[in-house]
VMD Tcl script that draws the C-alpha trace (Angstrom):
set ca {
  {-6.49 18.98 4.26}
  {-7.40 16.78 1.55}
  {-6.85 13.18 2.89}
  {-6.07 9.79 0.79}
  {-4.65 6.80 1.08}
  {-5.41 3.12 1.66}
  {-7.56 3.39 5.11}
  {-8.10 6.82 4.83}
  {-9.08 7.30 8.41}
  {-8.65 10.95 8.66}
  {-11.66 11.24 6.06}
  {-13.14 8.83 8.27}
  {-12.71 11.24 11.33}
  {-13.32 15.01 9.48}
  {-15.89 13.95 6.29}
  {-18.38 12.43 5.75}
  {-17.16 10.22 3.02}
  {-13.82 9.04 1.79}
  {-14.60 9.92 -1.37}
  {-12.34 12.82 -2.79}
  {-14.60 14.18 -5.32}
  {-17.77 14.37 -2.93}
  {-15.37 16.15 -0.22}
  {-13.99 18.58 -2.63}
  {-17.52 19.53 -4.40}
  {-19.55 19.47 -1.09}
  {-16.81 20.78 1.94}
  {-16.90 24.70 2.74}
  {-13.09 25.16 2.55}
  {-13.49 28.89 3.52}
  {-13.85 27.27 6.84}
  {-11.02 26.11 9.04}
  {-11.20 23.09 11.34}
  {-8.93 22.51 14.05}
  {-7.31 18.83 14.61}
  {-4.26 17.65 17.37}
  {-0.80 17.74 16.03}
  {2.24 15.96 18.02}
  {6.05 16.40 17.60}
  {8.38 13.62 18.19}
  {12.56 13.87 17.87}
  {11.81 17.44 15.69}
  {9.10 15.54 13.96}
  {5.40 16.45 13.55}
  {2.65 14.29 12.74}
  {-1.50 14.80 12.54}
  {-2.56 11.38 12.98}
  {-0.42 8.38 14.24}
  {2.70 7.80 16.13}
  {4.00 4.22 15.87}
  {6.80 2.32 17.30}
  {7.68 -1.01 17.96}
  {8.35 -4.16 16.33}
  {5.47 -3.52 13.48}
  {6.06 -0.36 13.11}
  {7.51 -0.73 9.49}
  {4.00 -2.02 8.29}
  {2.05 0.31 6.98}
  {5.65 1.75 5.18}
  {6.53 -2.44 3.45}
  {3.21 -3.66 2.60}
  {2.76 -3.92 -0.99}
  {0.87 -1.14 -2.99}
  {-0.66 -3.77 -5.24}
  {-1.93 -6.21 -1.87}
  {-3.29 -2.62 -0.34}
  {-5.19 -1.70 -3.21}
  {-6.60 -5.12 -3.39}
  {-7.28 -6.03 0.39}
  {-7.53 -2.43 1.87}
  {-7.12 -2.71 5.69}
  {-6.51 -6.05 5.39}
  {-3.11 -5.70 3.60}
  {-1.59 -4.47 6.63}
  {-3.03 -7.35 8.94}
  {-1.27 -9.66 6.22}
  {1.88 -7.84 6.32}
  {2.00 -7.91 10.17}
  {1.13 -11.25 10.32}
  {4.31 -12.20 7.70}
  {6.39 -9.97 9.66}
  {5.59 -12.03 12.86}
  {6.24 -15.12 11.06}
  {9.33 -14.30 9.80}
}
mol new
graphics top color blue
foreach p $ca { graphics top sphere $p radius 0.5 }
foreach p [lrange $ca 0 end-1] q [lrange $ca 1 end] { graphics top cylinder $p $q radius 0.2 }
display resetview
């Protein structure tokens, strides 16, 4: 599992860096980890489960504002969401 993205929290939980090229040059892939996997309505996921009122979030805030504010994006996005 190679993992991206804006938080990249699953790098955060299995490496130890977020950095792609480090994981890839310095992980032992011949080696298997094992991690939690849940399965909602047919549906699995490795990570999160969200629902709710903010649970669009992390799926409307803007590409640009995430690779700009990071974390932070979504806390913006929430907080517009609430507002509106």
């Amino acid at each position: 599992m190679l993992p991206s993205g804006t938080t990249n929290d699953i790098a955060k939980n299995y490496y130890e860096t977020v950095n792609i090229e480090e994981i890839l040059t310095t992980t032992d892939f011949t080696k298997t980890i094992t991690t939690d996997l849940g399965i909602v309505n047919d549906k699995v996921f490795s990570y999160a489960l969200t629902f709710g009122y903010l649970s669009n979030v992390p799926y409307t805030t803007d590409q640009k504002l995430k690779n700009k504010f990071g974390y932070f994006a979504y806390m913006l996005r929430g907080f517009w969401e609430i507002g509106n």
